[in-house]
C-alpha positions as CSV (number, residue, x, y, z in Angstrom):
1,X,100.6,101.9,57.0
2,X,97.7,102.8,54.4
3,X,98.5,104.2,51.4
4,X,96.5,106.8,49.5
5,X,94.9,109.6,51.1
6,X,93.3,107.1,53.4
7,X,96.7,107.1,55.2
8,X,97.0,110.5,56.2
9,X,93.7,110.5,58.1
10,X,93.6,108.7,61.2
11,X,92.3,105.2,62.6
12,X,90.0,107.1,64.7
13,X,88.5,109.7,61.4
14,X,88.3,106.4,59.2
15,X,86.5,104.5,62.0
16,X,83.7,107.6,62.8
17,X,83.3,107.2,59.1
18,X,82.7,103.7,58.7
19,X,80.7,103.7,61.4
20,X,78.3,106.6,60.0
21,X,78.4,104.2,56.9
22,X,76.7,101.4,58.8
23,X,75.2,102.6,61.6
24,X,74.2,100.3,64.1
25,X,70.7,98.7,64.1
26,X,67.6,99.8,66.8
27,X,65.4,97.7,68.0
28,X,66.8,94.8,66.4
29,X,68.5,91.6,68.0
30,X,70.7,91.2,64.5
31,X,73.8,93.3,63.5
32,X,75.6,92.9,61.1
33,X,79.6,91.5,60.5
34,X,80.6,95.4,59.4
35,X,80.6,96.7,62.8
36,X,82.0,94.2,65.0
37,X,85.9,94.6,65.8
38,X,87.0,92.6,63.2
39,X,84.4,94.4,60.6
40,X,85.8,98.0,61.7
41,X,89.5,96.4,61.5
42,X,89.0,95.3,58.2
43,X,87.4,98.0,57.1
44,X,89.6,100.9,58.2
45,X,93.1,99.4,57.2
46,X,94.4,98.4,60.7
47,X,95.3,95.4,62.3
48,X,92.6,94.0,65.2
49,X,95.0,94.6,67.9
50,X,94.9,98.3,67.4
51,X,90.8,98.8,67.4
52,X,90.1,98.6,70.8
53,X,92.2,101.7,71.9
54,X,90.4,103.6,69.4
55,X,87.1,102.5,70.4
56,X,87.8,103.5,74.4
57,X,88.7,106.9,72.9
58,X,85.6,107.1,71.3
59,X,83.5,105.8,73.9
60,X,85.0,107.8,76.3
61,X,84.9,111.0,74.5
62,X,81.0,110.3,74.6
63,X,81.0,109.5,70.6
64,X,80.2,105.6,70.4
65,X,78.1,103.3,72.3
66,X,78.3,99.4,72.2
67,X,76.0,96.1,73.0
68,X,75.6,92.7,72.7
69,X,74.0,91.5,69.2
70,X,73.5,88.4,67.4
71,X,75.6,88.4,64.2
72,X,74.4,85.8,61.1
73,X,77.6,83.2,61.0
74,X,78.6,83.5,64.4
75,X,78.1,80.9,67.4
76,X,78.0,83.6,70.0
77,X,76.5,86.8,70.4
78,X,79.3,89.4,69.4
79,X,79.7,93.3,70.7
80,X,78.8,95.8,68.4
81,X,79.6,99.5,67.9
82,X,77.3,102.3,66.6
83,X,78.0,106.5,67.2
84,X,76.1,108.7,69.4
85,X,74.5,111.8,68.2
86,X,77.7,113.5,69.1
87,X,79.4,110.9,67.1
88,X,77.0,111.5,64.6
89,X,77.7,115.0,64.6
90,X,81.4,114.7,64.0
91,X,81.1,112.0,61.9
92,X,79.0,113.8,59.3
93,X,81.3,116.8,59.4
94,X,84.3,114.7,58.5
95,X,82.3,113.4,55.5
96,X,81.5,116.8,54.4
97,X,84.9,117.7,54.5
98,X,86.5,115.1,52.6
99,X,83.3,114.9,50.0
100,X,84.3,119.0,49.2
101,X,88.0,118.6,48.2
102,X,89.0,118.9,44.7
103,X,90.8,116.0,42.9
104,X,92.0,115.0,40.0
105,X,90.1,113.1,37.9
106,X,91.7,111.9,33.9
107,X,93.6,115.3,34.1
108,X,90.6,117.4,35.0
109,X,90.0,119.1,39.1
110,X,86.7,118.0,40.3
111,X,85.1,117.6,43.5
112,X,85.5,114.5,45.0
113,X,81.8,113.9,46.1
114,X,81.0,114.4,42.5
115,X,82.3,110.8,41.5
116,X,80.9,108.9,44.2
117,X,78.6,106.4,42.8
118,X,75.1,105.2,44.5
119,X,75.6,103.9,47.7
120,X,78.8,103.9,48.1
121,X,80.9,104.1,51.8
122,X,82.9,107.2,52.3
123,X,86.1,105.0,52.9
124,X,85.2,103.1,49.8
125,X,85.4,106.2,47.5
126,X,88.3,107.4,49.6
127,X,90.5,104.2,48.9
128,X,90.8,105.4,45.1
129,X,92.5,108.5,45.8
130,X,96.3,108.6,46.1
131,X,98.0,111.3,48.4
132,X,98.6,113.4,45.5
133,X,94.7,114.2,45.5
134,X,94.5,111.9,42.0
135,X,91.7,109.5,41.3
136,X,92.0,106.2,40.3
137,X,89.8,104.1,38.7
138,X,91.1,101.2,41.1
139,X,91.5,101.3,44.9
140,X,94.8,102.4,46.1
141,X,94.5,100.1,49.4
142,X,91.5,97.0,49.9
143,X,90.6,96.1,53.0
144,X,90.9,92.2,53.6
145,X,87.2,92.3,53.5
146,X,87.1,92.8,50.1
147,X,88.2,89.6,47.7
148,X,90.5,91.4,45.6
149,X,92.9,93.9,45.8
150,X,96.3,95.0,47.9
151,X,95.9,94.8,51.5
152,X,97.4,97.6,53.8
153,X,101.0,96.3,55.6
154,X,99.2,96.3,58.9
155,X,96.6,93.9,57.2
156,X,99.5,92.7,55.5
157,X,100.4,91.5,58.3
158,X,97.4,89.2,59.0
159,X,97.8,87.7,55.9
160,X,100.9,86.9,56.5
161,X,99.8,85.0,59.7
162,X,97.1,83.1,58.1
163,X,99.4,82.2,54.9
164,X,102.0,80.4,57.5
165,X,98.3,78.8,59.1
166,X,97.7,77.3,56.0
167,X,100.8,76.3,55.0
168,X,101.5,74.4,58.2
169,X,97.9,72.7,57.2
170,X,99.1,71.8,54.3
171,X,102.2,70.1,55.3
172,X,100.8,66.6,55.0
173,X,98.4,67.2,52.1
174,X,95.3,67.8,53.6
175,X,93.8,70.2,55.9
176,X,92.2,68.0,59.2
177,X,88.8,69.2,60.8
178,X,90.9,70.6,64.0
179,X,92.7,73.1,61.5
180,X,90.2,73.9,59.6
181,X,88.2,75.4,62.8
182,X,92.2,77.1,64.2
183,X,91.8,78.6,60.4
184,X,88.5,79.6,60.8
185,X,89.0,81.1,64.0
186,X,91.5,83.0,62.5
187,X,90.0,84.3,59.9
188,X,86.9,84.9,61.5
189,X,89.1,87.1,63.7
190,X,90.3,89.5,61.2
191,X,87.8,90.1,59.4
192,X,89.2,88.2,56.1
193,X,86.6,88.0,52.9
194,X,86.1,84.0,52.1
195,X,87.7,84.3,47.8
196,X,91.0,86.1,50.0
197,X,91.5,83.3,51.6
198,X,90.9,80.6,49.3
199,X,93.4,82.2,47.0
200,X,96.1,82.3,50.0
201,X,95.2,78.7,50.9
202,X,95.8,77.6,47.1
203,X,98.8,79.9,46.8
204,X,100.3,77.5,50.5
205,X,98.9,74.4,49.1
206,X,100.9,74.9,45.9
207,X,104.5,76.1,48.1
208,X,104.2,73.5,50.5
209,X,106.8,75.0,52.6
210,X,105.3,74.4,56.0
211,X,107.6,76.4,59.0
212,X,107.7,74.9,62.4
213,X,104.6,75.4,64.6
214,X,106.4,77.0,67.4
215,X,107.2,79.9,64.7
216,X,103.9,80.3,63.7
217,X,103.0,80.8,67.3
218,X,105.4,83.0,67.9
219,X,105.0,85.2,65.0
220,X,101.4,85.3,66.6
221,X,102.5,86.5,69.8
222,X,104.8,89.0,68.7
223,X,102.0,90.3,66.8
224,X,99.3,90.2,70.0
225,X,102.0,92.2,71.8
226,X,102.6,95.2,69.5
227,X,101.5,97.4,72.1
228,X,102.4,95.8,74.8
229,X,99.2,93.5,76.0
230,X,97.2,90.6,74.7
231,X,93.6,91.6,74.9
232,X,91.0,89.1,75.8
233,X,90.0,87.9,72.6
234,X,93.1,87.4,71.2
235,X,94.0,85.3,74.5
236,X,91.2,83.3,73.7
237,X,92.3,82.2,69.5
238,X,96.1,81.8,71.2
239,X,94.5,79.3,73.0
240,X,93.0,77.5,70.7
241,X,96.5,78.0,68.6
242,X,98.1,76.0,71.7
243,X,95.4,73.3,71.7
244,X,96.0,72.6,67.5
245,X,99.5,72.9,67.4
246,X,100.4,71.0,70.7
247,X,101.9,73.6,71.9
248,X,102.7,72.6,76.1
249,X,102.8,75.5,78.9
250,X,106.5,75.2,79.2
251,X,106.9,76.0,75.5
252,X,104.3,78.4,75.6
253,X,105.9,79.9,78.5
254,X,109.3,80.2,76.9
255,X,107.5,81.4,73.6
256,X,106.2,84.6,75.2
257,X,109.3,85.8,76.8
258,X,111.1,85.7,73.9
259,X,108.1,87.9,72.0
260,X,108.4,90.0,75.0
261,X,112.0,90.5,74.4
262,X,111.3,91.7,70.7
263,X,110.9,95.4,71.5
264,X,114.4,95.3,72.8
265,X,115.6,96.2,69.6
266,X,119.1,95.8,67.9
267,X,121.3,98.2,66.3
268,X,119.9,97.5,62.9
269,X,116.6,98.3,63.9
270,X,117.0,100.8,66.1
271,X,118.3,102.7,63.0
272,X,115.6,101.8,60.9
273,X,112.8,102.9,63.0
274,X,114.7,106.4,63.5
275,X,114.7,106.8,59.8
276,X,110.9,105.9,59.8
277,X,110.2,108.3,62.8
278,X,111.7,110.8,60.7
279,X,109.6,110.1,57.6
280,X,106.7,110.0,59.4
281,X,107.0,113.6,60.9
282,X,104.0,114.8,58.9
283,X,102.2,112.0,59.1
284,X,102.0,110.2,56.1
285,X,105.3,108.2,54.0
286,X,105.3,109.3,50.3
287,X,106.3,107.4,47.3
288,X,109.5,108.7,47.5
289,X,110.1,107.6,51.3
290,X,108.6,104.7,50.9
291,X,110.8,103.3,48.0
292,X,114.1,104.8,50.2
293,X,112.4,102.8,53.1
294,X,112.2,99.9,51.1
295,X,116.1,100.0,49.9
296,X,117.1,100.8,53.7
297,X,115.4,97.3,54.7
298,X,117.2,95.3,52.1
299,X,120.7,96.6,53.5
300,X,120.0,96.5,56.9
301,X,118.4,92.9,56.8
302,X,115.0,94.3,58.2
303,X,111.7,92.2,57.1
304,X,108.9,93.2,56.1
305,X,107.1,92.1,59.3
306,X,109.3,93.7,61.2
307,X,108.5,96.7,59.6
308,X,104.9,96.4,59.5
309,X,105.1,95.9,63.4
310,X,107.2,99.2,63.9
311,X,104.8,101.1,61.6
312,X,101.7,100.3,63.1
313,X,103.1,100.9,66.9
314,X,104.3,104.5,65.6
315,X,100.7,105.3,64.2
316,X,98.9,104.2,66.9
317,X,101.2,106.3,69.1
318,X,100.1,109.0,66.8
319,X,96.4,108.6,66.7
């Protein structure tokens, strides 16, 4: 879930838009971190997992093309994204849309493209304006790329995953070479800006309150199987999870089937995610629904990963 006005447009409007932002270098062998999966995912509020199936529809709809580039930091040669001219085409008309509606700005109505600033990325002016069409003078929702700032609860739910990393690193007082390249992996995967994850890594260095590997792992899994498959890459860094953790096949084995089981879903939650079906019938929770949301979870027992993984499967379902 994003919140702002950023949450009532879709992954697939915010992605054309970021990707009109950075478009994607000719004629060089370099591209840069911003338009790789995990700088799209970072950038347009949504968890990894979810940025492939946007991409196909794009691709397939003849909007987006994609190659092989060198990106600075990375060992390998990562795919890349840029638009077509069709893509182009939309794109830019989704800009001029959003940059023509009026807001409200210290009281006054202005047009929003008014108070962008030199340089600035559509979604980037977009994450300071709330759904009631007001302007803020801080974001509303940052995306993990950024140091500072709250994350949305889909990449919420990423930090979530890297905080348990790092507190199971912690456990014995120091972080060993081995976890430091599972954290990097990690990291590197969702797109996470370097000060973010310092300040998580102090905040688990300070708690110390490592849970059991196997948890970590499954949390992982569950998370990989929100839509129902575990995509290549994320295949590969569970690997490498297995490998640092000494995690065996067996228990990896027995691991999965219980994620798999997760969607069976009990009476609690069945509940809850009618009530959030419901509040999500025009496509976007307000304050209002959010705070009753909120209260709903703390009778019924729900977490706030739990919720985060319901959300994010009923918006992709939507998009």
């Amino acid at each position: 879930m994003v919140d702002g006005y950023l949450g009532t447009m879709t992954t697939e409007e915010r992605t054309l838009l970021h990707l009109f932002d950075n478009p994607l270098p000719e004629g060089h062998w370099e591209a840069p971190p911003a338009i790789t999966q995990a700088g799209i995912s970072a950038a347009v509020h949504v968890q990894r997992k979810h940025v492939p199936r946007t991409l196909k529809r794009l691709e397939k709809n003849e909007e987006l093309i994609s190659n092989q580039r060198h990106v600075p930091g990375a060992k390998q040669r990562r795919m890349v994204y840029g638009l077509t001219p069709k893509g182009l085409k939309r794109a830019g008309n989704i800009r001029d849309k959003v940059l023509s509606i009026s807001v409200f700005k210290d009281g006054n109505k202005v047009v929003l493209g008014t108070l962008r600033k030199g340089g600035q990325f559509t979604l980037e002016l977009l994450s300071h304006l709330d759904e009631g069409l007001v302007f803020h003078d801080n974001p509303v929702t940052s995306p993990i790329s950024n140091p500072e700032g709250t994350a949305s609860l889909d990449a919420q739910a990423g930090e979530n995953l890297v905080r348990r990393l790092f507190a199971r690193a912690w456990e014995d007082g120091k972080i060993t070479r081995d976890e430091q390249y599972l954290l990097n992996e990690v990291v590197d995967f969702i797109g996470m800006h370097p000060k973010r994850v310092k300040r998580i890594s102090e905040e688990a260095r300070k708690t110390q309150n490592a849970p059991p590997p196997e948890e970590v792992y499954l949390d992982m899994l569950r998370q990989a199987l929100i839509d129902g498959e575990i995509v290549d890459d994320e295949i590969a860094l569970l690997k490498t999870m297995r490998d640092s953790f000494g995690i065996d096949d067996e228990t990896h084995r027995k691991l999965l089937s219980d994620a798999k089981k997760e969607p069976v879903l009990d009476e609690a939650t069945k509940a809850y995610k009618s009530t959030l079906i419901t509040a999500l019938n025009d496509g976007t929770i307000t304050s209002d629904e959010d705070a009753m949301l909120a209260t709903l979870r703390e009778s019924l027992g729900i977490s706030d990963s739990i919720h985060a993984s319901l959300l994010a499967e009923l918006l992709d379902s939507k998009n």
